[in-house]
Backbone as a ProteinNet text record, in pm:
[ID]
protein_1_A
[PRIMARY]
XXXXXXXXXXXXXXXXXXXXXXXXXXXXXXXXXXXXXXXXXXXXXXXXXXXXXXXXXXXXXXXXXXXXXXXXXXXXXXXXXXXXXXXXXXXXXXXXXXXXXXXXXXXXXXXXXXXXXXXXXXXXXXXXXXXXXXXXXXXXXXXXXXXXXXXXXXXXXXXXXXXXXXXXXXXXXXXXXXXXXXXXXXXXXXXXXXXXXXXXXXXXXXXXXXXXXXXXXXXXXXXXXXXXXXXXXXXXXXXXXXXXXXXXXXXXXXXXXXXXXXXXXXXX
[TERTIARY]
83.2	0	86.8	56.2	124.4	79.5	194.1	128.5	156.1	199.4	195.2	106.8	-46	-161.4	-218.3	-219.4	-229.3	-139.5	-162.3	-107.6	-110.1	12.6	-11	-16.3	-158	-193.1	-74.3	-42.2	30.5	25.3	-160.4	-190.8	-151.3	-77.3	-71	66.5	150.9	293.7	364.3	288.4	338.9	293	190.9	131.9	245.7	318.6	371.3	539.4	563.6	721.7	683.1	588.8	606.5	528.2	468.3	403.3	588.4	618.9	755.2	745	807.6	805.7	653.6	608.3	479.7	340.8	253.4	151	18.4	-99.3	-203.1	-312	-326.7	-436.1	-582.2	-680.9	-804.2	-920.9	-966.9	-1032.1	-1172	-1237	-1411	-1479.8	-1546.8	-1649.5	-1760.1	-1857	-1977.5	-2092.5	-2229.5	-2321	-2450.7	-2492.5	-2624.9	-2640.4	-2523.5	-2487	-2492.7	-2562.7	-2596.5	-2597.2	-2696.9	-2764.5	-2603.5	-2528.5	-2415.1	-2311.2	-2272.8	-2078.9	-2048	-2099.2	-1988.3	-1964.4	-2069.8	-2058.7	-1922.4	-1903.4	-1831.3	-1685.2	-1681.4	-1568	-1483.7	-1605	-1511.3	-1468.5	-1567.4	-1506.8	-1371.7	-1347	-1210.6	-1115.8	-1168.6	-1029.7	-963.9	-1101	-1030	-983	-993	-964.5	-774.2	-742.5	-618	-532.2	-610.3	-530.5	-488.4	-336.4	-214.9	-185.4	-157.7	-204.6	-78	-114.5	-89.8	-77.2	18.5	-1.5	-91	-215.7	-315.3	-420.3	-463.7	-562.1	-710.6	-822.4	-910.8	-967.7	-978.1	-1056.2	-1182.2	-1254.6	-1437.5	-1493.8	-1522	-1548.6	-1714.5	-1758.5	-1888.3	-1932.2	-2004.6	-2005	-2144.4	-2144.9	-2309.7	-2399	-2375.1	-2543.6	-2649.4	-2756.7	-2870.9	-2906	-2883.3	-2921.1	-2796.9	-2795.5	-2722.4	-2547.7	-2486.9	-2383.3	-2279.8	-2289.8	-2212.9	-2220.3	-2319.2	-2333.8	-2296.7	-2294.9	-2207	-2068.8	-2026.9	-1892.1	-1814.5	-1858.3	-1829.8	-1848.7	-1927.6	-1901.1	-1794.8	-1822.9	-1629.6	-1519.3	-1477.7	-1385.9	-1301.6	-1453	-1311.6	-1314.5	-1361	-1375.1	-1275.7	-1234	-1133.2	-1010.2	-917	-804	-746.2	-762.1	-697.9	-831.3	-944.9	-1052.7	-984.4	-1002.9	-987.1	-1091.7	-1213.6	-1329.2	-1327.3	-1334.9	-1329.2	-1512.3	-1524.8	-1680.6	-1734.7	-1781.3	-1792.7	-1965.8	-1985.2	-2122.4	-2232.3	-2184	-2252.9	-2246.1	-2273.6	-2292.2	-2205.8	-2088.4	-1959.6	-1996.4	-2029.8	-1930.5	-1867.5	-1870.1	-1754	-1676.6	-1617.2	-1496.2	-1428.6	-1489.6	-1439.7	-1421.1	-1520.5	-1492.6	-1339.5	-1307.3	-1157.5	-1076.7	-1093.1	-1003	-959.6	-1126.7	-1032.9	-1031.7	-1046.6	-983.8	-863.6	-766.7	-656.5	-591.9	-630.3	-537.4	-524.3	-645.2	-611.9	-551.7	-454.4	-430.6	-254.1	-200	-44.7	17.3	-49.6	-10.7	63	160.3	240.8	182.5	34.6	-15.4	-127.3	-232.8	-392.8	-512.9	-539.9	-672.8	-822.4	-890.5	-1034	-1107.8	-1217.5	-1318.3	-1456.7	-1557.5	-1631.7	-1702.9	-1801.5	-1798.4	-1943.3	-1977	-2069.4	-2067.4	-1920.3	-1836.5	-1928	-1961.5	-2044.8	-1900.7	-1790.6	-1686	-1578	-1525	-1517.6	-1367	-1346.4	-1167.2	-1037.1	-1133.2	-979.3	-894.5	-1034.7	-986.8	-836	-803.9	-671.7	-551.1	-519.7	-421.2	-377.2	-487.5	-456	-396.9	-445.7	-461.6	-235.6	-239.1	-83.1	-1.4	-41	46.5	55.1	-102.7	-26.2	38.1	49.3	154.1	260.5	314.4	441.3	457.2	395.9	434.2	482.1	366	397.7	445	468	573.1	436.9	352.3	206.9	235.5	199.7	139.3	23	-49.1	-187.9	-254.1	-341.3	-451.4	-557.7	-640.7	-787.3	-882.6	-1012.5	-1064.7	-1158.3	-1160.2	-1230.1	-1367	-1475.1	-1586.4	-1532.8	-1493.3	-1456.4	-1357.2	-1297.6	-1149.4	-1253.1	-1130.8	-1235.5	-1243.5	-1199.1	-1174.8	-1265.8	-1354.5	-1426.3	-1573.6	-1613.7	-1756.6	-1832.2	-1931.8	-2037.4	-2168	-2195.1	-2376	-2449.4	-2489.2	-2481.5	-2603.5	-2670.6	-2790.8	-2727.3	-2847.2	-2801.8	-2781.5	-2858.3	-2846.2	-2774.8	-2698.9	-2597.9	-2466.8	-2469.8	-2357.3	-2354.3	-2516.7	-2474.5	-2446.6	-2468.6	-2433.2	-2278.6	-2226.4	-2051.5	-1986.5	-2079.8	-2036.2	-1985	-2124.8	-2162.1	-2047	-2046.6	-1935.4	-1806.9	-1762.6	-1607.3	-1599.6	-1674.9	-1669.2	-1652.6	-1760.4	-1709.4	-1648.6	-1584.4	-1400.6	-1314.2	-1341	-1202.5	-1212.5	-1346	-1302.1	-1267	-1312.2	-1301.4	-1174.8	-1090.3	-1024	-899.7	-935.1	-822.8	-734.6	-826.3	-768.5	-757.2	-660.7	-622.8	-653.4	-799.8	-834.3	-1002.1	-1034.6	-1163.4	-1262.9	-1232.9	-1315.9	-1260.5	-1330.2	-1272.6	-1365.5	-1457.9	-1617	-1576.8	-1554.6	-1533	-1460.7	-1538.4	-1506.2	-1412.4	-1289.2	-1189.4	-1117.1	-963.7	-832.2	-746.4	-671.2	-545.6	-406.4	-359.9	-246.8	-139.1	-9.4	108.2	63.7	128.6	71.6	98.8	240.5	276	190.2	96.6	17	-75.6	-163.8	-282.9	-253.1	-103.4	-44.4	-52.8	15.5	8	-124.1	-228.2	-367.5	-432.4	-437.1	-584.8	-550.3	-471	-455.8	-488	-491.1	-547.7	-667.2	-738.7	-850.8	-933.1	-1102.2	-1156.9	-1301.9	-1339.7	-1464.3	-1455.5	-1571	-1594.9	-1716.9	-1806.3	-1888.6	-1923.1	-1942.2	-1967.8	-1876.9	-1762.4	-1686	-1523.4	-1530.8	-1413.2	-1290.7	-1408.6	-1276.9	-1233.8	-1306.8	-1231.7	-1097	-1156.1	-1040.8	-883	-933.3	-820.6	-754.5	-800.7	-755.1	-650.1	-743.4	-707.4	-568.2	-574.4	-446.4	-339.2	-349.8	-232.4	-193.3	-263.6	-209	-177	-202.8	-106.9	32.8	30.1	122.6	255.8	219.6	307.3	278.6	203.9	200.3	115.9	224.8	161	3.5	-100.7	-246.8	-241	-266.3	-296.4	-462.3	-528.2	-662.4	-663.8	-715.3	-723.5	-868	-897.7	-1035.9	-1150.4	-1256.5	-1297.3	-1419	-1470.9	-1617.8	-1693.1	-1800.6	-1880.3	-2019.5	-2062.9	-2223.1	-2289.8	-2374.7	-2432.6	-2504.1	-2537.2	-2652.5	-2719	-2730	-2775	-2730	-2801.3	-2664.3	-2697.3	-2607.1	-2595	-2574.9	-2499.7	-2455.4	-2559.3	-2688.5	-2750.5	-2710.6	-2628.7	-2537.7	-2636.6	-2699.7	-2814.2	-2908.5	-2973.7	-3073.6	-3038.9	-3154.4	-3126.8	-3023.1	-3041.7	-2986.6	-2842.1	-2832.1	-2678.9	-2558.6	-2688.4	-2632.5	-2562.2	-2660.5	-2638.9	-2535.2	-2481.4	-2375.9	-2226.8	-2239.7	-2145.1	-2078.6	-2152.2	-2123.4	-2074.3	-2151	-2059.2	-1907.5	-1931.4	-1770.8	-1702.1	-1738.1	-1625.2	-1580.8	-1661	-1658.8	-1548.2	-1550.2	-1484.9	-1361.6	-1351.7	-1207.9	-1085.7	-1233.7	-1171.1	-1060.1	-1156.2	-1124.2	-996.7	-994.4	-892.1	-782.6	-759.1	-638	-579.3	-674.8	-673.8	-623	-738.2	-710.3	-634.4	-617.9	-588.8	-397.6	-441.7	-317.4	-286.6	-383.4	-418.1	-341.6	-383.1	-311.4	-181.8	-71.6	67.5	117.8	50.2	122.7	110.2	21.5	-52.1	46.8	142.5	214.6	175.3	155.1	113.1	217.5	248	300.8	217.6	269.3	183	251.6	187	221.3	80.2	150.5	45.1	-46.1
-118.8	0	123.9	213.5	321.7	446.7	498	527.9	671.3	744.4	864.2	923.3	842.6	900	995.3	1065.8	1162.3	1227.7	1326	1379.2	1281	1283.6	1192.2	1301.2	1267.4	1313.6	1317.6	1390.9	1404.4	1288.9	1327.2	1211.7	1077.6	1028.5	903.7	852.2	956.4	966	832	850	732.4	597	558.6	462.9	375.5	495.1	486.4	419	525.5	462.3	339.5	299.4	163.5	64.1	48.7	-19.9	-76	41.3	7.7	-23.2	-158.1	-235.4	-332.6	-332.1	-397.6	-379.7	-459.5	-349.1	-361.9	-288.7	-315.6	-421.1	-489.3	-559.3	-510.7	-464.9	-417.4	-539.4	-636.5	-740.3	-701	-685.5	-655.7	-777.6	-818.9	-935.6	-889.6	-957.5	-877.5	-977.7	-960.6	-1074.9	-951.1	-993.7	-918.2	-771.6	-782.2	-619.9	-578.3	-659	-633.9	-498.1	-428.6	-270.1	-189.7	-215	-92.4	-164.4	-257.8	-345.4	-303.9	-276.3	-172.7	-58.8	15.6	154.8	162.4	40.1	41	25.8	-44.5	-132	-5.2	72.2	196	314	323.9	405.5	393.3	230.8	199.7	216.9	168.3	202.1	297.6	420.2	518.8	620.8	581.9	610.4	582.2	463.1	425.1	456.2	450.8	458.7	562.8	526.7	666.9	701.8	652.9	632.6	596.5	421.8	311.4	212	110.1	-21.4	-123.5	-161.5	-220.8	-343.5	-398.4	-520.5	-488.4	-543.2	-537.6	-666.2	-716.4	-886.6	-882.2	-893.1	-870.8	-1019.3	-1059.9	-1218.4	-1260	-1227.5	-1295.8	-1392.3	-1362.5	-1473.9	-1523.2	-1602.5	-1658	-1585.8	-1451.6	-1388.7	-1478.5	-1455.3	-1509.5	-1362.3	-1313.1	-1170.8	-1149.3	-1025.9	-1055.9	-965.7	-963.9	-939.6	-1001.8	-1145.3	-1193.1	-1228.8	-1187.3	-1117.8	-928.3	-903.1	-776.2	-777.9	-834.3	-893.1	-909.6	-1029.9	-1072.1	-993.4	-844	-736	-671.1	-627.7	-554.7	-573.9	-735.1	-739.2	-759	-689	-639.4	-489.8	-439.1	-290.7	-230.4	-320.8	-259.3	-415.7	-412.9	-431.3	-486.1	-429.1	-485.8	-582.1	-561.9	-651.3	-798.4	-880.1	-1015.6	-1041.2	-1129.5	-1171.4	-1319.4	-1323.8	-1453.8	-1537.3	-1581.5	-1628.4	-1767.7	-1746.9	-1830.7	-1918.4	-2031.9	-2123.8	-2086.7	-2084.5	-2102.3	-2006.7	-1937.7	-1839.2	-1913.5	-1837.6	-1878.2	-1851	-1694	-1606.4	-1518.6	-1369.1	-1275.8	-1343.6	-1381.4	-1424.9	-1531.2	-1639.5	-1660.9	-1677.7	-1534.2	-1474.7	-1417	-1324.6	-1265.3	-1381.5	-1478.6	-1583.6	-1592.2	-1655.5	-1697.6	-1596.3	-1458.3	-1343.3	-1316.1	-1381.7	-1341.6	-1438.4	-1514.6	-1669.3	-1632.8	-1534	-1503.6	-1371.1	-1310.6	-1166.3	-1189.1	-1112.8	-1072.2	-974.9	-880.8	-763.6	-753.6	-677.6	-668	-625.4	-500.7	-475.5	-528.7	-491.5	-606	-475.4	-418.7	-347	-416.5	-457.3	-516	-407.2	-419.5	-294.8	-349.5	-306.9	-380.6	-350.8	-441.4	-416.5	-299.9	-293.8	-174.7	-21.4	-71.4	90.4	225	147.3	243.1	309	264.8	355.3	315.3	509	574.4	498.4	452.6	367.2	452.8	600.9	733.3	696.3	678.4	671.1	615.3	525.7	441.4	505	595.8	698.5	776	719.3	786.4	685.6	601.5	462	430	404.9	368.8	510.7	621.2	700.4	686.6	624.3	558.3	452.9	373	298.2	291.7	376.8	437.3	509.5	615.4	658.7	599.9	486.4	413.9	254	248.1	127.1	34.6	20.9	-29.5	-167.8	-326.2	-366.3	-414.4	-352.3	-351.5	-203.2	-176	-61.8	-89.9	-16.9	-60.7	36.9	69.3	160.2	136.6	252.2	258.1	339	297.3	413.3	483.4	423.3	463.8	542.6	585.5	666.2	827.7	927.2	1070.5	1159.5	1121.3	1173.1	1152.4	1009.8	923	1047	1009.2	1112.8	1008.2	1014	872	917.4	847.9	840.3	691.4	681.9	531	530.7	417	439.5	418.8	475.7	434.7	302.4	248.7	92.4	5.6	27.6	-5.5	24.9	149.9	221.2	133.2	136.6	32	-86	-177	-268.9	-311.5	-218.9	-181.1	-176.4	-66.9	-47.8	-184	-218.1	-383	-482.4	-504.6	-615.3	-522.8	-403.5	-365	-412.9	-383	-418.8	-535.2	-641.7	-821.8	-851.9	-782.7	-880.1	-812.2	-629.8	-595.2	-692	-730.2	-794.5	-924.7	-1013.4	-1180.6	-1236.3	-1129.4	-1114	-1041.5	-913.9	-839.3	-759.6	-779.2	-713.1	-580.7	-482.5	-359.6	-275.7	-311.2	-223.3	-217	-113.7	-64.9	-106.5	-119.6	-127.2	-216.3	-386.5	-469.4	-483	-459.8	-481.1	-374.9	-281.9	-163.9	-238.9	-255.4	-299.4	-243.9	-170.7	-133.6	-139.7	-233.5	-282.6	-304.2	-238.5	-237.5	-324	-458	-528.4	-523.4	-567.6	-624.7	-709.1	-773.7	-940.6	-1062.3	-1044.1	-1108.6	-1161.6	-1083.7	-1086.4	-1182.1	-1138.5	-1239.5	-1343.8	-1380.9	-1498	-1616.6	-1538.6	-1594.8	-1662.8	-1522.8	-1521.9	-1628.1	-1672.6	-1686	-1860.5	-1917.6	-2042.3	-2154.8	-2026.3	-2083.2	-2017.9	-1917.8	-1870.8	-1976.3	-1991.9	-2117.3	-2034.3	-1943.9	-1856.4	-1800.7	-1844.7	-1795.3	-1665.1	-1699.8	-1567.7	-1469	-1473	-1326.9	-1279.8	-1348.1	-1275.5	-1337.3	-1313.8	-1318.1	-1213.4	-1102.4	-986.2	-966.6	-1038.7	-1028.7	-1167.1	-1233.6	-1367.8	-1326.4	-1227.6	-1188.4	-1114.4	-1069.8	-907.8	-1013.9	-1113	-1192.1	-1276.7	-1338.4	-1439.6	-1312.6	-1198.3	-1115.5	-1051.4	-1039.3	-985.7	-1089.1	-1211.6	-1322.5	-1358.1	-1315.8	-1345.9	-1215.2	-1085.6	-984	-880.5	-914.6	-773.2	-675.6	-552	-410.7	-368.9	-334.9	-306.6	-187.6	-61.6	82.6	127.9	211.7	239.8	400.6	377.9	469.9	561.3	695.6	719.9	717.1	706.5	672.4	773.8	753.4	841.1	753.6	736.4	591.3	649.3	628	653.6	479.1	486.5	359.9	314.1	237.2	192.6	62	7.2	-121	-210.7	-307.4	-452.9	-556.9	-510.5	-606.6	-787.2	-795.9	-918	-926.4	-852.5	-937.8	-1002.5	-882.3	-921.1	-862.8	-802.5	-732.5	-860.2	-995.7	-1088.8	-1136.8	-1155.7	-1240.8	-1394.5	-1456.1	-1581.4	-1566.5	-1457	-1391.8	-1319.9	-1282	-1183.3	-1289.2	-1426.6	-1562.6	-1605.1	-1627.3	-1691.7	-1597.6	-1478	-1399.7	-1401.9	-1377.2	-1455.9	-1599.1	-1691.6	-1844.3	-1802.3	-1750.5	-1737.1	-1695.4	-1556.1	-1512.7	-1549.1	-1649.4	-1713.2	-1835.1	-1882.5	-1973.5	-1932.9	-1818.4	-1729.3	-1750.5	-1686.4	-1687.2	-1795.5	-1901.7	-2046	-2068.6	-2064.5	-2129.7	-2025.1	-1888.8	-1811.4	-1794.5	-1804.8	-1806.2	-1903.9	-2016.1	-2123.6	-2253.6	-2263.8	-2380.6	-2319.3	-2210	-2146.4	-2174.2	-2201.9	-2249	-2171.3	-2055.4	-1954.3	-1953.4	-1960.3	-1944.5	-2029.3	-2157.2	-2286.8	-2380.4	-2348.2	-2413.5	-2375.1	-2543	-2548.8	-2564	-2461.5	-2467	-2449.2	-2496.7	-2473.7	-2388.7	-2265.5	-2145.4	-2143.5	-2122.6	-2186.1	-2008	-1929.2	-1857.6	-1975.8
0	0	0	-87.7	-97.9	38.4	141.4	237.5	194.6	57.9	36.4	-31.4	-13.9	-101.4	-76.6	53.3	114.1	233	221.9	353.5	498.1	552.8	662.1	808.3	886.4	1006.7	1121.1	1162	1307.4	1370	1397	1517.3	1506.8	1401.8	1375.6	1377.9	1399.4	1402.8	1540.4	1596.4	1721.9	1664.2	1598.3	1561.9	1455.7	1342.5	1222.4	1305.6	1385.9	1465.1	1511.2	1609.9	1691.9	1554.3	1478.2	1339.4	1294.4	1268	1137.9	1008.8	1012	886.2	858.4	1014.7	1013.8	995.7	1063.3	991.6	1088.4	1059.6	1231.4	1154.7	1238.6	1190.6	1282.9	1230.1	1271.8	1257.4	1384.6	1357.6	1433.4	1303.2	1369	1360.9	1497.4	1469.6	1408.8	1377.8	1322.4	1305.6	1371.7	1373.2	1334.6	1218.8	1184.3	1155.3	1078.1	1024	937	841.2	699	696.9	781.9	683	694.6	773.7	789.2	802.9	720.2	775.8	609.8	537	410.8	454	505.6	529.8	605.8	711.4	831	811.6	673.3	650.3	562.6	518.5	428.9	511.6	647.7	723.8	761.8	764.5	841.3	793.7	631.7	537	465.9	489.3	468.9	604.7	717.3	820.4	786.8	783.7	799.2	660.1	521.2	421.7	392.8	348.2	345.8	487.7	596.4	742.8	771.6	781.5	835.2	730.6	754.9	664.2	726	698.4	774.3	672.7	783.2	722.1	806.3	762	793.2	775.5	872.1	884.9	942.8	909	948.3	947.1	1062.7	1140	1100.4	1023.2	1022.1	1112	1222.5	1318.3	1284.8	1201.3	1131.1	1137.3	1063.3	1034.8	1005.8	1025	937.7	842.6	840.3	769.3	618.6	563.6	460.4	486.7	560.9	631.4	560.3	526.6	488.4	281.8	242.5	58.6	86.4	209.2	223.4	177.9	274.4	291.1	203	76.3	-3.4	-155.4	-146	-226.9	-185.6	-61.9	-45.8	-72.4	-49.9	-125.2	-221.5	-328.4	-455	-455.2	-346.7	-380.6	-257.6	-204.4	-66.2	-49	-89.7	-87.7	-2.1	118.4	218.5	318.6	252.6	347.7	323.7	484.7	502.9	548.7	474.5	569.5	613.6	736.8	773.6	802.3	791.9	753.4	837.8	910.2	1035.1	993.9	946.4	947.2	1016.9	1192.7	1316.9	1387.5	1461.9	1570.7	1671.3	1675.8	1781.9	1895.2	1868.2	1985.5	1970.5	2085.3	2028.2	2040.1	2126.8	2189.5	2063.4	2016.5	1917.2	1817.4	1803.2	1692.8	1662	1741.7	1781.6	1781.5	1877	1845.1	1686.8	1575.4	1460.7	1394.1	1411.9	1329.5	1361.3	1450.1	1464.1	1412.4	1376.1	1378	1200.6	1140.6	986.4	984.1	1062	1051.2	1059.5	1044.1	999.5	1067.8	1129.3	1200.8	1321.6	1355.6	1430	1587.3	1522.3	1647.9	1594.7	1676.2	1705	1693.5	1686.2	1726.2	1698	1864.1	1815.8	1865.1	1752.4	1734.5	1731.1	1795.2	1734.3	1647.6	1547.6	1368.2	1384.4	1463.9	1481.3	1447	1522.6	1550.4	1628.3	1730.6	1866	1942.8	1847.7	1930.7	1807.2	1784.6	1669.8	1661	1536.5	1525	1537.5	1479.9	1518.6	1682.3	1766.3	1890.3	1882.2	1788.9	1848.3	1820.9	1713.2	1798.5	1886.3	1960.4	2121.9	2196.4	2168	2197.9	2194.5	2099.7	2046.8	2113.2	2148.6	2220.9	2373.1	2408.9	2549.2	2566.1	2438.4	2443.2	2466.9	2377.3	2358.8	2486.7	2526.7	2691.3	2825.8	2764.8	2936.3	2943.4	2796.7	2718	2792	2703.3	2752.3	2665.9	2660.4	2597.5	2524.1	2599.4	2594.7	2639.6	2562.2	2569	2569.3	2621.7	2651.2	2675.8	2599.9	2624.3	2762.9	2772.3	2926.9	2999.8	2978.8	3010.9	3149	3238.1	3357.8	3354.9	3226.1	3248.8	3245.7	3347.1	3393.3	3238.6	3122.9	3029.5	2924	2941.8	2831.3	2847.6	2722.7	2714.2	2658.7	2688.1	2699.6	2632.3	2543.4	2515.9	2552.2	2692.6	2741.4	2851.9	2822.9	2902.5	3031.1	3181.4	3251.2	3315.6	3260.7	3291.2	3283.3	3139	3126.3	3239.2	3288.9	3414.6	3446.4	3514.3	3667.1	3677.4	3573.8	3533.3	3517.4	3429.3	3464.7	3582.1	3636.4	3766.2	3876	3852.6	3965.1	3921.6	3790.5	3741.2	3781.6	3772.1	3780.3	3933.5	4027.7	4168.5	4206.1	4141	4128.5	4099.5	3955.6	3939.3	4013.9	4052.9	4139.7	4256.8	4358.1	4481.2	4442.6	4352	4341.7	4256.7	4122.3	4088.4	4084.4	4162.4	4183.6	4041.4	3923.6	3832.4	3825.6	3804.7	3835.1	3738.7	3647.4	3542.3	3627.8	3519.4	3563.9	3481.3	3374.8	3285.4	3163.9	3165.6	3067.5	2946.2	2958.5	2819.8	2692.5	2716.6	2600.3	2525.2	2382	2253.4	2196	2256.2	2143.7	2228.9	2207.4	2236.2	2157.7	2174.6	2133	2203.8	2119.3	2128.7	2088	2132.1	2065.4	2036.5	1914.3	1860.9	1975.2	2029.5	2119.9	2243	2296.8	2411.5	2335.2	2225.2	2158.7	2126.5	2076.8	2051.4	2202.3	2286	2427.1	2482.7	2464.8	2558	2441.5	2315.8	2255.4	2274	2251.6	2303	2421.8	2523.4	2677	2692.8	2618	2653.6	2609.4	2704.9	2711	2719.3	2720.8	2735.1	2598.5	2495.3	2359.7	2381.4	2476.3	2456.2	2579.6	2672.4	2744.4	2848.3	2868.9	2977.9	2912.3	2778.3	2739.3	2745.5	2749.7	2785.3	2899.1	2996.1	3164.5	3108.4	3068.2	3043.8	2961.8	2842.4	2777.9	2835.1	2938	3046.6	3148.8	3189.3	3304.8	3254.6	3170.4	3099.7	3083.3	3055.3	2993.5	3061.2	3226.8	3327.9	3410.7	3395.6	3513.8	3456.4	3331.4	3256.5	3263.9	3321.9	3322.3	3241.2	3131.2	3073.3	3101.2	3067.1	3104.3	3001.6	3108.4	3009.4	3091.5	3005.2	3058.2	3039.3	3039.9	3001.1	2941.3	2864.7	2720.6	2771.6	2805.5	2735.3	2618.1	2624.7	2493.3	2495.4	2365.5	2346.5	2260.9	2332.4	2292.3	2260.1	2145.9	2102	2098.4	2191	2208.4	2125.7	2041.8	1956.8	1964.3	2063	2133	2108.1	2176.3	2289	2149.1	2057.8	1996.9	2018	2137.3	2153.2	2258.7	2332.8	2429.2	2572.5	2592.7	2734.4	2842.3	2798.3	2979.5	2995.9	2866.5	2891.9	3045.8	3093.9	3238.8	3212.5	3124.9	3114.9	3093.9	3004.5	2980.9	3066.6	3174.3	3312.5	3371.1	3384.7	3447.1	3415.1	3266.3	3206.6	3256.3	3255.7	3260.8	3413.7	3502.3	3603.7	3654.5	3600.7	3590.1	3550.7	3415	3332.2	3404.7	3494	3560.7	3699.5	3748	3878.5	3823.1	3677	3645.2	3596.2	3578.6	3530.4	3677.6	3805.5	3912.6	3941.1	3966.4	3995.7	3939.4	3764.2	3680.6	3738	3756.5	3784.5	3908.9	3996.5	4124.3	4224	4210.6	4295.4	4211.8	4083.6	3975.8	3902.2	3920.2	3859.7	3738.9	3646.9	3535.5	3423.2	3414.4	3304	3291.9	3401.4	3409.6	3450.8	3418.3	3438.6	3282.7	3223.4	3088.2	2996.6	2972.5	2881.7	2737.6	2665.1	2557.1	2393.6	2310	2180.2	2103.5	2122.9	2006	1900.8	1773.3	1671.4	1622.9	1487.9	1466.8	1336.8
[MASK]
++++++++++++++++++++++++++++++++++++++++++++++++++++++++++++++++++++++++++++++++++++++++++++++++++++++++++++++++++++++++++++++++++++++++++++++++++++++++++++++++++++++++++++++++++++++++++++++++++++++++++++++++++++++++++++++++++++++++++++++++++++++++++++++++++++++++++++

């Protein structure tokens, strides 16, 4: 990709040094997005092009809708789209799993394919990297900086879960659900192998494996326009599941020592 097609942004200057020779891979899951995953997919790419050297892998996690005859128009009209195309209804969780296992990129950014939170954000993102030699970034409703369009229900809901994993887990972030993270490849390489939770408390798990493991995760502010629970995480049965998961996160890191003992051969 020619990165002198336009003028290149400031803001992107930290992104371009720690990138290098490599390149970002941007992996959106996406379940039932027909009316807006082109719209979404061109936002992204012209967000980054003349930018960044970048891929775009968009996870079809078994629409029943037409998301995936979306999909499969884009890419001859965008270049760098990778769609990965999933039969069955996975899971976010692994969804991200097999969008990474088809990506090349040096760093990671997951977004989700909605884009209820804007992808510019991540040059902010890669400068707290670089500041605080972060390997991990993470957006954060709870950071004093984030500006929110978010019901309240959702808060308290945040709220209640940040309080259950800080006392039962002890993880030193505030906020693990916000759909946009930013990786070294290294950490996803590590975490996606032992992760064992495909759908609702996978991001406490990816948070959880990459901090028993040592690496540095900082928290990013964000500005989030809400457009509803796509994935169905407030259902009572789902509230239910999310809880098991993370009572079972507990268990495996806690009392099993599971994560930093699990001899595994990673292999991309």
């Amino acid at each position: 990709m020619n990165l002198n097609q336009k003028p290149i942004d400031p803001v992107w200057h930290s992104a371009r040094q720690q990138i290098g020779n490599g390149m970002l891979s941007v992996i959106m899951p996406a379940h039932n997005l027909g009316n807006v995953i082109a719209a979404n997919i061109i936002h992204v790419s012209d967000l980054f092009s003349g930018q960044l050297p970048f891929e775009v892998i968009v996870v079809d996690d078994g629409s029943t809708d037409n998301t995936r005859a979306e999909l499969k128009k884009m890419t001859s009209r965008i270049k760098e789209l990778k769609p990965v195309l999933l039969d069955v209804n996975s899971g976010k969780g692994e969804a991200l799993r097999r969008g990474f296992a088809s990506s090349s990129g040096n760093y990671v950014l997951l977004l989700d394919g909605d884009l209820d939170l804007p992808p510019a954000q991540a040059a902010g993102f890669f400068k707290i990297m670089e500041e605080r030699n972060s390997d991990v970034v993470i957006g954060s409703k709870r950071h004093r900086e984030s500006v929110l369009n978010y019901p309240l229900s959702r808060k308290v809901v945040s709220t209640l879960y940040y309080w259950f994993i800080k006392i039962l887990i002890g993880l030193p972030i505030r906020d693990t659900q916000t759909g946009i993270k930013l990786f070294k490849r290294e950490v996803l390489e590590w975490v996606f192998p032992r992760m064992l939770i495909k759908r609702f408390a996978f991001d406490l798990e990816i948070l959880t494996i990459a901090h028993e493991k040592g690496y540095n995760v900082s928290e990013a502010p964000i500005t989030l326009d809400f457009k509803g629970d796509k994935w169905g995480c407030l259902r009572p049965a789902n509230v239910h599941q999310v809880m098991n998961d993370t009572l079972a996160i507990f268990y495996r890191a806690k009392i099993l020592k599971y994560y930093q003992r699990l001899d595994i051969n990673v292999s991309k």
